[in-house]
ChimeraX commands (.cxc) that place a marker at each C-alpha (Angstrom):
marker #1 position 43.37,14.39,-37.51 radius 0.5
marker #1 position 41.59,13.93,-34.60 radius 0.5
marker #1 position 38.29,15.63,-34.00 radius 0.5
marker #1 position 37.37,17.98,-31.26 radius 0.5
marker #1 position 34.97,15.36,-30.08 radius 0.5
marker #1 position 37.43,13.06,-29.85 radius 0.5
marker #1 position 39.59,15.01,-27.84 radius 0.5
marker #1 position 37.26,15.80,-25.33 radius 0.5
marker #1 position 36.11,11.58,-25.36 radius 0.5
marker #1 position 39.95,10.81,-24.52 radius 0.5
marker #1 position 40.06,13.56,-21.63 radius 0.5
marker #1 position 37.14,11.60,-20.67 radius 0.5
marker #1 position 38.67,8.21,-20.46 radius 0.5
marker #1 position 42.13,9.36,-19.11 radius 0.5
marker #1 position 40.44,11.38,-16.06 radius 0.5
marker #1 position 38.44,8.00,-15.14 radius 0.5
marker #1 position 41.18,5.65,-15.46 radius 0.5
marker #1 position 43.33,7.87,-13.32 radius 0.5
marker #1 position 40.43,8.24,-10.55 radius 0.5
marker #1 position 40.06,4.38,-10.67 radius 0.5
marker #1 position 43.69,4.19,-10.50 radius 0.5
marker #1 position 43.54,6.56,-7.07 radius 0.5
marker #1 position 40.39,4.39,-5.92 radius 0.5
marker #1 position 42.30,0.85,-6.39 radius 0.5
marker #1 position 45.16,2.35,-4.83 radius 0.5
marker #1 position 43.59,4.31,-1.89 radius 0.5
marker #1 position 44.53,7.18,-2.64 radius 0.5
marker #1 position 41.08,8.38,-2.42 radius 0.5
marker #1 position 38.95,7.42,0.10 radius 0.5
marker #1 position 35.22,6.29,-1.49 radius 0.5
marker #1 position 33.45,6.40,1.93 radius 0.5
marker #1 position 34.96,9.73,3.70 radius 0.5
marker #1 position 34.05,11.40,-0.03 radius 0.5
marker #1 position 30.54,10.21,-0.13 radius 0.5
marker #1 position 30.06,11.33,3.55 radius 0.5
marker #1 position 31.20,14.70,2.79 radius 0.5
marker #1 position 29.06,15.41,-0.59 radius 0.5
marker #1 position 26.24,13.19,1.21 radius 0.5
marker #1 position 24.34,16.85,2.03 radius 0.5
marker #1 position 24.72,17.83,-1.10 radius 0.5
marker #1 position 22.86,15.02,-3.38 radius 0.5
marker #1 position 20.73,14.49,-0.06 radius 0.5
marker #1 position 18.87,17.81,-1.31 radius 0.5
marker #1 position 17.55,15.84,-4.29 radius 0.5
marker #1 position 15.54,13.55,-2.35 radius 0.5
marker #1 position 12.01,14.54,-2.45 radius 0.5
marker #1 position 10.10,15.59,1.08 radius 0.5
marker #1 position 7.96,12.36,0.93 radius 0.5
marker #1 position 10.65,10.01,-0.60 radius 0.5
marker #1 position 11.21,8.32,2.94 radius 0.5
marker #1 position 7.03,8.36,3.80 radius 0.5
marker #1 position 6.57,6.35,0.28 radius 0.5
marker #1 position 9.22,3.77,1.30 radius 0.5
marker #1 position 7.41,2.98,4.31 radius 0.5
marker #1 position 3.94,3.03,2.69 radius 0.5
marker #1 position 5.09,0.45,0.60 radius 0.5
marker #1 position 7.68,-1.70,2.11 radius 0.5
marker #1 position 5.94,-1.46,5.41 radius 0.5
marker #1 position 9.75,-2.15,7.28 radius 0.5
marker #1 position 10.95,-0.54,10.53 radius 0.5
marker #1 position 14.94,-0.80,9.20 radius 0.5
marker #1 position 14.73,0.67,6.17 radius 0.5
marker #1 position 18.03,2.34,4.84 radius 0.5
marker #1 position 16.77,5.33,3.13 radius 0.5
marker #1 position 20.31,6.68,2.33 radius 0.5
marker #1 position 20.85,3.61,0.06 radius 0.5
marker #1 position 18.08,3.14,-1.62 radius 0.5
marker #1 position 18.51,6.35,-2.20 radius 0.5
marker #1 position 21.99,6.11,-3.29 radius 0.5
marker #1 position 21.20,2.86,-5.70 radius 0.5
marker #1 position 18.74,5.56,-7.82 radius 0.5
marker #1 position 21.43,7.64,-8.13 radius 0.5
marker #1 position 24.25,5.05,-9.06 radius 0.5
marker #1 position 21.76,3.72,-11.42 radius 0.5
marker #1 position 20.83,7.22,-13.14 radius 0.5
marker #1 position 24.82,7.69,-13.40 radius 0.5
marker #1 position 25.33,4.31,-14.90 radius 0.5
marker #1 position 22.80,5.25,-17.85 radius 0.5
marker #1 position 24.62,8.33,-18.62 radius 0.5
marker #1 position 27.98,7.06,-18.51 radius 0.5
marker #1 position 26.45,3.65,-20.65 radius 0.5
marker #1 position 24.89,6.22,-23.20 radius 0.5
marker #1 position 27.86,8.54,-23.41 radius 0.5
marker #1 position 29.69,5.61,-24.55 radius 0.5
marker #1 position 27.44,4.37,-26.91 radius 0.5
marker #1 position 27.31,7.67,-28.69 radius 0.5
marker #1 position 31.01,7.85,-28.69 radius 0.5
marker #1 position 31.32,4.00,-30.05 radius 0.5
marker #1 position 28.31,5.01,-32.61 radius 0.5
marker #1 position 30.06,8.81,-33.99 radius 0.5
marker #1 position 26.60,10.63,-32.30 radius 0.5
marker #1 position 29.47,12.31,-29.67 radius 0.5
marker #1 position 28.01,16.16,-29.34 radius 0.5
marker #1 position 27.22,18.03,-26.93 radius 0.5
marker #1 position 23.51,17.97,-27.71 radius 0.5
marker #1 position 23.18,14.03,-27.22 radius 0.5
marker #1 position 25.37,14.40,-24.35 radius 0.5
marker #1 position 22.56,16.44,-22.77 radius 0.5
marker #1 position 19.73,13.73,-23.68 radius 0.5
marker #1 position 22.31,10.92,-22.02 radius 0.5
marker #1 position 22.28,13.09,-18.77 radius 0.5
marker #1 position 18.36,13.63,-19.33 radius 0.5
marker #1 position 17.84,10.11,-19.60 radius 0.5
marker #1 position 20.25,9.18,-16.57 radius 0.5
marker #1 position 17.75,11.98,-14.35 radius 0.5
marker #1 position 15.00,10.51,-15.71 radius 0.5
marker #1 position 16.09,6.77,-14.33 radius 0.5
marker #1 position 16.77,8.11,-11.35 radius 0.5
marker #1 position 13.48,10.01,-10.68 radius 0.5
marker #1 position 11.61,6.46,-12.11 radius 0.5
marker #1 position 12.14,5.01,-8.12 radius 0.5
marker #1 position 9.93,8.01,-7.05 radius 0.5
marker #1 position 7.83,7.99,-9.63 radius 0.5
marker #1 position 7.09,4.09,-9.00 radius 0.5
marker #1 position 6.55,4.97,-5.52 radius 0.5
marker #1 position 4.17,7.72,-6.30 radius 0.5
marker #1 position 2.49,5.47,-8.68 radius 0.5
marker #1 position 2.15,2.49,-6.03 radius 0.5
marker #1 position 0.71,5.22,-3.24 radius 0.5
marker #1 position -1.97,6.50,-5.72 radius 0.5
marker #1 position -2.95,2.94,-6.85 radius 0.5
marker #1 position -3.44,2.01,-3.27 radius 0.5
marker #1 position -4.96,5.59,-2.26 radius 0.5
marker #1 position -7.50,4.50,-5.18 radius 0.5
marker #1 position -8.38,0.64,-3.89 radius 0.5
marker #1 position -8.79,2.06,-0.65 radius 0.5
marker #1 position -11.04,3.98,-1.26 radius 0.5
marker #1 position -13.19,2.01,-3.73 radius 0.5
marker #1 position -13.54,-0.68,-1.06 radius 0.5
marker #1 position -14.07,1.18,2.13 radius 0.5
marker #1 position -17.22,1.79,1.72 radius 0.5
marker #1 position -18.02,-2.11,1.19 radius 0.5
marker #1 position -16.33,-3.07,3.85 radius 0.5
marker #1 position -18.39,-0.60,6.28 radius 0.5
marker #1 position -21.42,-2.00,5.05 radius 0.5
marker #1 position -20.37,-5.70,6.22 radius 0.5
marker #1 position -19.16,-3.91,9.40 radius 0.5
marker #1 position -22.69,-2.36,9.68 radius 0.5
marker #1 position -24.52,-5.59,9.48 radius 0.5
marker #1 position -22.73,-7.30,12.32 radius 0.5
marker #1 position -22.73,-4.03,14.43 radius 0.5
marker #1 position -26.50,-4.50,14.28 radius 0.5
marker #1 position -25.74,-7.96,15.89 radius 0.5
marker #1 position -22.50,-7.41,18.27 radius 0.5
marker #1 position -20.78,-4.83,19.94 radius 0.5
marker #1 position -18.24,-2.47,17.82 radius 0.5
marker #1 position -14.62,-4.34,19.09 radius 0.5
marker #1 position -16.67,-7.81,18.27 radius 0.5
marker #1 position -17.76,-6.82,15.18 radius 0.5
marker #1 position -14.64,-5.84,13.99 radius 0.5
marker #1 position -12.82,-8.68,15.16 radius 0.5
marker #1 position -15.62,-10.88,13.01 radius 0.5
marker #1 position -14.91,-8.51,10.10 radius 0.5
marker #1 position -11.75,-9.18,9.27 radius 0.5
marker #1 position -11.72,-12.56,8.04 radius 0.5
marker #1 position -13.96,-11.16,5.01 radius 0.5
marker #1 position -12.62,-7.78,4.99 radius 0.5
marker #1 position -10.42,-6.67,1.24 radius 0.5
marker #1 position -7.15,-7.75,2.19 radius 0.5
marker #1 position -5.29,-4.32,2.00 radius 0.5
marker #1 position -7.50,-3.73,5.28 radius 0.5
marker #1 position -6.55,-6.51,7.34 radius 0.5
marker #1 position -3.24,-5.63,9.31 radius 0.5
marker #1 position -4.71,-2.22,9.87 radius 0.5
marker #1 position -7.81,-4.45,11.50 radius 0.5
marker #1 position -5.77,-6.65,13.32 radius 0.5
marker #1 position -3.79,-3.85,15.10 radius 0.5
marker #1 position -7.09,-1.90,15.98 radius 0.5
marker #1 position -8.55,-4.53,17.89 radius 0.5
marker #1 position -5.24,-6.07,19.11 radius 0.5
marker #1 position -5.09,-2.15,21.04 radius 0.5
marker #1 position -8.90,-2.38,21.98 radius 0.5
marker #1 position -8.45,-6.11,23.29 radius 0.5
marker #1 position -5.50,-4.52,25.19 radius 0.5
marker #1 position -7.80,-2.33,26.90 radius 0.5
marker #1 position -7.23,0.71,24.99 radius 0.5
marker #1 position -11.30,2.31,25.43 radius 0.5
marker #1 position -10.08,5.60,24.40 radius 0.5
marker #1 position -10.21,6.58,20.46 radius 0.5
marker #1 position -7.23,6.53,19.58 radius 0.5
marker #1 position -6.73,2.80,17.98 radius 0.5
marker #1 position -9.81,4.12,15.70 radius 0.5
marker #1 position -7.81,7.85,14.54 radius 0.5
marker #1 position -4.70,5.44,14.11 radius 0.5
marker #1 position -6.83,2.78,11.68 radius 0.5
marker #1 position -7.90,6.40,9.83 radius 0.5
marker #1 position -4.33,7.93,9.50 radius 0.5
marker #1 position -2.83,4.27,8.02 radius 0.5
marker #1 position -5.98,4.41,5.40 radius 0.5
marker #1 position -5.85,8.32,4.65 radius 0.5
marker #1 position -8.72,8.20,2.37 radius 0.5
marker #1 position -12.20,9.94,2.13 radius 0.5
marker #1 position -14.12,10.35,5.17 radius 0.5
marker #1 position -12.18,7.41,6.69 radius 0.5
marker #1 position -11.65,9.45,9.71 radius 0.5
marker #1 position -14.97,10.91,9.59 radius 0.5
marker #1 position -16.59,6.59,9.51 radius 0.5
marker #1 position -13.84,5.90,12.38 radius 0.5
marker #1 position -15.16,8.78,15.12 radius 0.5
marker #1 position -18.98,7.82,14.03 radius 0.5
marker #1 position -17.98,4.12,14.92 radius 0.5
marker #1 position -15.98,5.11,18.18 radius 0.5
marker #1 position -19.08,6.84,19.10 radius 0.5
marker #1 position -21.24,3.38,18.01 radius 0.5
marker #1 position -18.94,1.41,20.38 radius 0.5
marker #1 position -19.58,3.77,23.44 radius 0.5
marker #1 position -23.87,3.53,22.82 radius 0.5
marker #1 position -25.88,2.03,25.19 radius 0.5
marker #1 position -28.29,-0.06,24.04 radius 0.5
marker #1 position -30.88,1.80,23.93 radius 0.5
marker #1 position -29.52,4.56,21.73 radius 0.5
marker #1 position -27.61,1.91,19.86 radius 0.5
marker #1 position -30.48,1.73,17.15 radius 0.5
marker #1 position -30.37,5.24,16.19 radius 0.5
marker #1 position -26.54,5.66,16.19 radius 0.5
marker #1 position -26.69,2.44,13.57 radius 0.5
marker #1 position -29.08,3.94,11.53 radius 0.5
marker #1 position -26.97,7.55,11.52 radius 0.5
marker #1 position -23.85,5.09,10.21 radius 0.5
marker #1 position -25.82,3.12,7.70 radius 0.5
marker #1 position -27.19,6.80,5.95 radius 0.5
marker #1 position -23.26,7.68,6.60 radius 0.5
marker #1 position -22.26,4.15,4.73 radius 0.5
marker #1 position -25.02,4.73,2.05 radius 0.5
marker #1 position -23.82,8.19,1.16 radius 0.5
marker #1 position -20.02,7.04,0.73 radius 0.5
marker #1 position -21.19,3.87,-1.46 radius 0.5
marker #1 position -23.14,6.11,-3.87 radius 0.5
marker #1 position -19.91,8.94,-4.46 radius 0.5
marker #1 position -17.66,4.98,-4.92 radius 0.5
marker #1 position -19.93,4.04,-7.52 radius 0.5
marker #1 position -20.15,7.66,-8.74 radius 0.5
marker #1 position -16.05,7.83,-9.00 radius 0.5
marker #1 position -16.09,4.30,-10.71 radius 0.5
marker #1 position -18.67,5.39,-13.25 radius 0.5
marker #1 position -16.31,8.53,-13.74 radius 0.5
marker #1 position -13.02,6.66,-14.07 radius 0.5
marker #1 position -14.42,4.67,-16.79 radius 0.5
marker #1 position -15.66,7.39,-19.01 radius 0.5
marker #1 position -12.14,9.24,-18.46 radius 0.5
marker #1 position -10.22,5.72,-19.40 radius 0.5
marker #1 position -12.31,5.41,-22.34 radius 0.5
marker #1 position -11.89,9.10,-22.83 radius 0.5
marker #1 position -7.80,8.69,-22.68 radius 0.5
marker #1 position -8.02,5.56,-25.20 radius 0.5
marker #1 position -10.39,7.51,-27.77 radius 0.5
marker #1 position -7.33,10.46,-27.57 radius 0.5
marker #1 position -5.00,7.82,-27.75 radius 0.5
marker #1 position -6.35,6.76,-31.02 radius 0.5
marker #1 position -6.90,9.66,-32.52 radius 0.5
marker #1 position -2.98,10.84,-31.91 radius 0.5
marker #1 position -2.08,7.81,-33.17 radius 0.5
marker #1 position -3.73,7.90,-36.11 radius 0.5
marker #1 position -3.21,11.47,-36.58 radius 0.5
marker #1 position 0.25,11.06,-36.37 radius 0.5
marker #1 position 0.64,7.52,-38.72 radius 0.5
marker #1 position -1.05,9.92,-41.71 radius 0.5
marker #1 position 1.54,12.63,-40.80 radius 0.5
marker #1 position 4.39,10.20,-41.58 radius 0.5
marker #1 position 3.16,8.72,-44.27 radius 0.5
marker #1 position 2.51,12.26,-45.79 radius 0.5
marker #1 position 6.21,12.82,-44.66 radius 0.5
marker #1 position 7.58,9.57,-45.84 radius 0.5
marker #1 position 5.42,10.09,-49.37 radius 0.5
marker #1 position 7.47,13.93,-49.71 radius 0.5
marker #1 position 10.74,12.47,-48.87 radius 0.5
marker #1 position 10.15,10.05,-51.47 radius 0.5
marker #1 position 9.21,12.81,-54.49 radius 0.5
marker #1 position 11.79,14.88,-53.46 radius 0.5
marker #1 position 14.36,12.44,-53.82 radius 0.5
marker #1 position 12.79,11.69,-57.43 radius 0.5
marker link #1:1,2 radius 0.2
marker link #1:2,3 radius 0.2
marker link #1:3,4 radius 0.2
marker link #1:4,5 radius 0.2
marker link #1:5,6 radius 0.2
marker link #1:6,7 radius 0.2
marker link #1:7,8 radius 0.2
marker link #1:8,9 radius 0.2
marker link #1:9,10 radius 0.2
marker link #1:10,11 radius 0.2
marker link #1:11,12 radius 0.2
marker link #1:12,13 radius 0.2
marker link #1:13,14 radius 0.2
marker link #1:14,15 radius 0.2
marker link #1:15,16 radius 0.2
marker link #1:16,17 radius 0.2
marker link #1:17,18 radius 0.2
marker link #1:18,19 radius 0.2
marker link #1:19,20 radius 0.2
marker link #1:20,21 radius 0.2
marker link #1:21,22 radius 0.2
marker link #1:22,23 radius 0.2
marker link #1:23,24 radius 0.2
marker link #1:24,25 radius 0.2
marker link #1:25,26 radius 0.2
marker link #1:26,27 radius 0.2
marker link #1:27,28 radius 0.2
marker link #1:28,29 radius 0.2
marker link #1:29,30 radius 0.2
marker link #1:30,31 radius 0.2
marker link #1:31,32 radius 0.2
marker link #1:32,33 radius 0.2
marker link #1:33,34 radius 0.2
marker link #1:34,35 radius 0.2
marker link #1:35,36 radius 0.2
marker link #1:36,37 radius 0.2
marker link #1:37,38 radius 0.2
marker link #1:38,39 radius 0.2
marker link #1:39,40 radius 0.2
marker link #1:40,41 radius 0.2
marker link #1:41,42 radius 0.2
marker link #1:42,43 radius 0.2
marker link #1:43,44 radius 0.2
marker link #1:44,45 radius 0.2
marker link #1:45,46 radius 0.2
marker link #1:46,47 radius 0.2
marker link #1:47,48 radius 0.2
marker link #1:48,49 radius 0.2
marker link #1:49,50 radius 0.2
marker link #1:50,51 radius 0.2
marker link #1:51,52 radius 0.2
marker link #1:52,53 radius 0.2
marker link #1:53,54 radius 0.2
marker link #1:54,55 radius 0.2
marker link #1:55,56 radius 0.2
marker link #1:56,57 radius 0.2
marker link #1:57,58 radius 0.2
marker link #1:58,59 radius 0.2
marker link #1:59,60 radius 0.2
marker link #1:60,61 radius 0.2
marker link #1:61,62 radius 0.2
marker link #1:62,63 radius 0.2
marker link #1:63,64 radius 0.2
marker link #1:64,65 radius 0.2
marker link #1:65,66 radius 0.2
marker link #1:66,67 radius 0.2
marker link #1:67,68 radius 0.2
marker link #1:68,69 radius 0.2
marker link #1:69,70 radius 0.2
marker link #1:70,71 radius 0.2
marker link #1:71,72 radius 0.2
marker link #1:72,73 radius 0.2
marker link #1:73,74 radius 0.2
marker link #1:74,75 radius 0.2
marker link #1:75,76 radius 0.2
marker link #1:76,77 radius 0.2
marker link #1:77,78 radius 0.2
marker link #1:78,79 radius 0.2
marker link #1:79,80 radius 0.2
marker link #1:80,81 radius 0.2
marker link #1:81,82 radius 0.2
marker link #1:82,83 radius 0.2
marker link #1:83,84 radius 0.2
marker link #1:84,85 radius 0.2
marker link #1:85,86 radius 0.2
marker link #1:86,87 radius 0.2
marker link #1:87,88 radius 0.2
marker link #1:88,89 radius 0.2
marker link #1:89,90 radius 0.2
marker link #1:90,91 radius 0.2
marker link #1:91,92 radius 0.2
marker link #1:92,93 radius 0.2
marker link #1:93,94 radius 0.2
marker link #1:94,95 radius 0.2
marker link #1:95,96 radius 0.2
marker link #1:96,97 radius 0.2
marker link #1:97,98 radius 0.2
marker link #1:98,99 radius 0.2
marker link #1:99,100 radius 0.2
marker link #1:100,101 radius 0.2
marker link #1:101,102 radius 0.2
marker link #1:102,103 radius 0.2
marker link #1:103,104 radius 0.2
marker link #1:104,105 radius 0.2
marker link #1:105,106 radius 0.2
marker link #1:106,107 radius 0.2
marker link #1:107,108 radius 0.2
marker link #1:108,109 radius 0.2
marker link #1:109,110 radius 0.2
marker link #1:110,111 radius 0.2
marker link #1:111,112 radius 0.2
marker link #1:112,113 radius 0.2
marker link #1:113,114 radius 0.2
marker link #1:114,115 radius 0.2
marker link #1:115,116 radius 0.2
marker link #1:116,117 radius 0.2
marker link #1:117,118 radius 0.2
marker link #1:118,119 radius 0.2
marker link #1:119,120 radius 0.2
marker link #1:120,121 radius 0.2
marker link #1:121,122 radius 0.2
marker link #1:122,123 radius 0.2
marker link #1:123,124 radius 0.2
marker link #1:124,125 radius 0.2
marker link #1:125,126 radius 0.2
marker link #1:126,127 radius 0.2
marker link #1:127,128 radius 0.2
marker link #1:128,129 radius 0.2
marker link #1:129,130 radius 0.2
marker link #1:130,131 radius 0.2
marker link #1:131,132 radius 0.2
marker link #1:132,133 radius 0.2
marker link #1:133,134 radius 0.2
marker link #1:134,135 radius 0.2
marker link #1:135,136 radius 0.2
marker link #1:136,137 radius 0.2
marker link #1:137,138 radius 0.2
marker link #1:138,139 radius 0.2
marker link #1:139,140 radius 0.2
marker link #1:140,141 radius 0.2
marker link #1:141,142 radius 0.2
marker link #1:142,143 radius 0.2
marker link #1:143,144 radius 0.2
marker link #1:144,145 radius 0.2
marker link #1:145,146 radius 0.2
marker link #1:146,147 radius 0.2
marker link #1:147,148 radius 0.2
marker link #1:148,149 radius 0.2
marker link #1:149,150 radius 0.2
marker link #1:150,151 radius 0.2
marker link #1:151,152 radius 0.2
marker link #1:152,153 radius 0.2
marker link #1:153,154 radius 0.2
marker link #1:154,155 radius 0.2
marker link #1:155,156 radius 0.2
marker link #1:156,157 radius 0.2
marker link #1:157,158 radius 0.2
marker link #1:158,159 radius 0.2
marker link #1:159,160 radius 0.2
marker link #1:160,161 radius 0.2
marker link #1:161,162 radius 0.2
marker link #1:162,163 radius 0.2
marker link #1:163,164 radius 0.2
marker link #1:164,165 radius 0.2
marker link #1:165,166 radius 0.2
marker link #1:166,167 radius 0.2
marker link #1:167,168 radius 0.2
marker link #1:168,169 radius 0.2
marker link #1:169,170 radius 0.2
marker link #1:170,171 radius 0.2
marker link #1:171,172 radius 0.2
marker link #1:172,173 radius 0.2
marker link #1:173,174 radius 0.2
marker link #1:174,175 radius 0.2
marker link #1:175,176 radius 0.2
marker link #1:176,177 radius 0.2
marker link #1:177,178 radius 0.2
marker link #1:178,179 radius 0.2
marker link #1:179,180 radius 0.2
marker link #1:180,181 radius 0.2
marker link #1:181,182 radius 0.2
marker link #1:182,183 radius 0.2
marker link #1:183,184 radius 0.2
marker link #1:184,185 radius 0.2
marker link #1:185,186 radius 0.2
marker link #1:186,187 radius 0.2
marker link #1:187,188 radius 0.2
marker link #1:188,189 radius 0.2
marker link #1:189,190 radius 0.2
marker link #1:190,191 radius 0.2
marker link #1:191,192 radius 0.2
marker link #1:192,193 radius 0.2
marker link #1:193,194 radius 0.2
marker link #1:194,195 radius 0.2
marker link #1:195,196 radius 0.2
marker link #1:196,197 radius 0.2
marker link #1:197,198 radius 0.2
marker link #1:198,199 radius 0.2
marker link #1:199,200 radius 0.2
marker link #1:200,201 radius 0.2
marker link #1:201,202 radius 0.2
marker link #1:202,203 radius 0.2
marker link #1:203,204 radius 0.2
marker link #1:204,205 radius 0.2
marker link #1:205,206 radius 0.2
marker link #1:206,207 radius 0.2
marker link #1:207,208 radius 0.2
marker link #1:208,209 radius 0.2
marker link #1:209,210 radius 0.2
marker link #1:210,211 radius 0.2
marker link #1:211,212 radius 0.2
marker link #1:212,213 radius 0.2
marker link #1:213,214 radius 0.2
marker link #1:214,215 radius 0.2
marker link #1:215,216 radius 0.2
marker link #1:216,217 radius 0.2
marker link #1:217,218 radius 0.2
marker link #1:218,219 radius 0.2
marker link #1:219,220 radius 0.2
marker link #1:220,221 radius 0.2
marker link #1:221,222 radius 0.2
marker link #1:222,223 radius 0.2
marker link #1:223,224 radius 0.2
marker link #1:224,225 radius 0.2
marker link #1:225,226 radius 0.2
marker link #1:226,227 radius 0.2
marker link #1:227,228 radius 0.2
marker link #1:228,229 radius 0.2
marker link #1:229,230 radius 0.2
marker link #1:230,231 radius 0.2
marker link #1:231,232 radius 0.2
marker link #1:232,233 radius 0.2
marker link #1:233,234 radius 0.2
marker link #1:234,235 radius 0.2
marker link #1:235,236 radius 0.2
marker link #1:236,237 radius 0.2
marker link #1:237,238 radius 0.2
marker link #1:238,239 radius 0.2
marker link #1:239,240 radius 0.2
marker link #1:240,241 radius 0.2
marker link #1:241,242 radius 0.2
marker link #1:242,243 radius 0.2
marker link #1:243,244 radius 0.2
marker link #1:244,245 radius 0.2
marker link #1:245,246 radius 0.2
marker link #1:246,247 radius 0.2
marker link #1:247,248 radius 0.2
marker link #1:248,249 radius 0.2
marker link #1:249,250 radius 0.2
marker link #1:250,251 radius 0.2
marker link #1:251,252 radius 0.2
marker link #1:252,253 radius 0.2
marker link #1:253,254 radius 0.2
marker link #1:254,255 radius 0.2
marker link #1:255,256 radius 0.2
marker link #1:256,257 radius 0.2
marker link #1:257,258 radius 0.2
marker link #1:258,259 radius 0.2
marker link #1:259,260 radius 0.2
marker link #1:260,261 radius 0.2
marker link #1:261,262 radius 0.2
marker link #1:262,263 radius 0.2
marker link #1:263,264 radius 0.2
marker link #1:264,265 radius 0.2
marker link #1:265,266 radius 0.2
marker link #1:266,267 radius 0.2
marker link #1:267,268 radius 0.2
marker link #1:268,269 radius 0.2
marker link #1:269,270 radius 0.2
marker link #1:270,271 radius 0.2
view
C-alpha cells in the first residue's frame, strides 16, 4: 500500500512531466511567462545587488536580470536535487522538505553574500593602504606639483589604486582644474577620510608656492593621524582573529566532550 508520501512524490513527478510535456510542445511559452512573473521574483533582489556587481566586475554591460536569474535557477535546482534525494533515500516529509527549500534559499542568497563578502574585503585593503600610499604621495608633493605627483605615484601605488589614479589625472591632464576628478577618486574608494585627504590635496594643488610649505605640512599631520588609527585597526583585527580562534576552540572542544558524554550514554543504555 502506498504511503501518503508517496502519493504526494508521484503528484510531484506527473505535474513536471506534464509541464515539460507543454514546454517541449509549446504549449507554454517559457519567455512570455518569465516576463510576466519577472516583477514578482525581481522583489527579491536586494537594493545594492546591482551596485555590488559593478564594484566587482567593474563592466558597463552587465545583465543584472540574469545573473540574477542564474541564483535563482541554481537555488531551485538544489531543492528539486534534494527533494529527490530524500525521496530516493525514504527521508520524504514534510519537515526535510522544508530544509531542501532552506538550503535551495540559502544557495541562492550565497551570490550576494559573496558579493558582500568581496565589497567588505576590498572596503578593508582600501583602507589599510591609503594611508601608505598618501605618505609616498606626500614625499613627491614636497618635490612636484599635485597632478605631477600623482602621475609619478602610480607606478608604486597598491594596485587596487591604480585605475582610480589613472582616470584622475587622465581628467586633470584633460584640463579638468576644477575638483571634481579628486571627489570622483573619493566616491570610487569610499573609505575613511578619503574624501576628507582628496579636498586637502585639491586645495595642495591650487597653493602657490609660497603657502605650499604650510599646506604640506597640514597634509603630512593629516597623513600621520590616518597611519596611526591603520595601525591601530590592524593591531585590533588581530586580537579579535585570535579572539574568534580561542572561541573557536573552546566550542569545539566543548562540544567533542559533549558527544563523547553522549556517545558513552548511548552506549550504557543499550547495555
Amino acid at each position: 500500500m502506498w504511503g501518503l508520501n508517496n502519493m504526494v512524490m508521484i503528484y510531484i513527478i506527473v505535474a513536471v512531466s506534464v509541464i515539460l510535456i507543454f514546454v517541449y510542445n509549446k504549449l507554454i511559452d517559457t519567455k512570455s511567462f518569465l516576463n510576466d512573473v519577472k516583477p514578482i521574483y525581481r522583489k527579491l533582489m536586494e537594493k545594492d545587488y546591482e551596485f555590488l556587481l559593478h564594484v566587482k566586475y567593474k563592466a558597463a554591460d552587465l545583465d543584472i536580470n540574469k545573473l540574477f536569474e542564474i541564483r535563482i535557477r541554481n537555488g531551485i535546482i538544489v531543492t528539486i536535487i534534494l527533494v529527490f534525494i530524500l525521496y530516493v533515500t525514504n527521508y520524504f516529509n514534510y519537515l526535510f522538505i522544508i530544509a531542501a527549500c532552506i538550503a535551495g534559499f540559502l544557495v541562492f542568497k550565497s551570490g550576494y553574500t559573496n558579493l558582500k563578502s568581496y565589497y567588505k574585503s576590498r572596503l578593508h585593503d582600501m583602507d589599510s593602504m591609503l594611508p601608505y600610499y598618501l605618505k609616498s604621495l606626500e614625499i613627491l608633493a614636497q618635490h612636484y606639483t599635485v597632478p605631477v605627483a600623482l602621475s609619478r605615484s602610480i607606478d608604486t601605488a597598491p594596485e587596487i589604486f591604480r585605475p582610480g589614479l589613472k582616470k584622475l589625472v587622465a581628467k586633470i591632464d584633460a584640463g579638468d582644474s576644477t575638483i571634481q576628478p579628486y571627489i570622483d577618486f573619493a566616491n570610487e574608494y569610499p573609505v575613511r577620510d578619503s574624501m576628507r585627504m582628496m579636498r586637502l590635496l585639491y586645495r595642495l594643488s591650487l597653493g602657490s608656492n609660497q603657502d605650499k610649505h604650510e599646506q604640506i605640512m597640514m597634509f603630512s599631520k593629516t597623513v600621520s593621524v590616518l597611519q596611526n588609527k591603520a595601525r591601530e585597526q590592524k593591531y585590533q583585527a588581530r586580537l579579535e582573529k585570535m579572539e574568534r580562534k580561542t572561541m573557536v576552540m573552546l566550542f569545539a572542544t566543548g562540544g567533542g566532550v559533549i558527544l563523547v558524554l553522549f556517545l558513552s550514554m548511548t552506549v550504557l543504555m543499550g547495555l
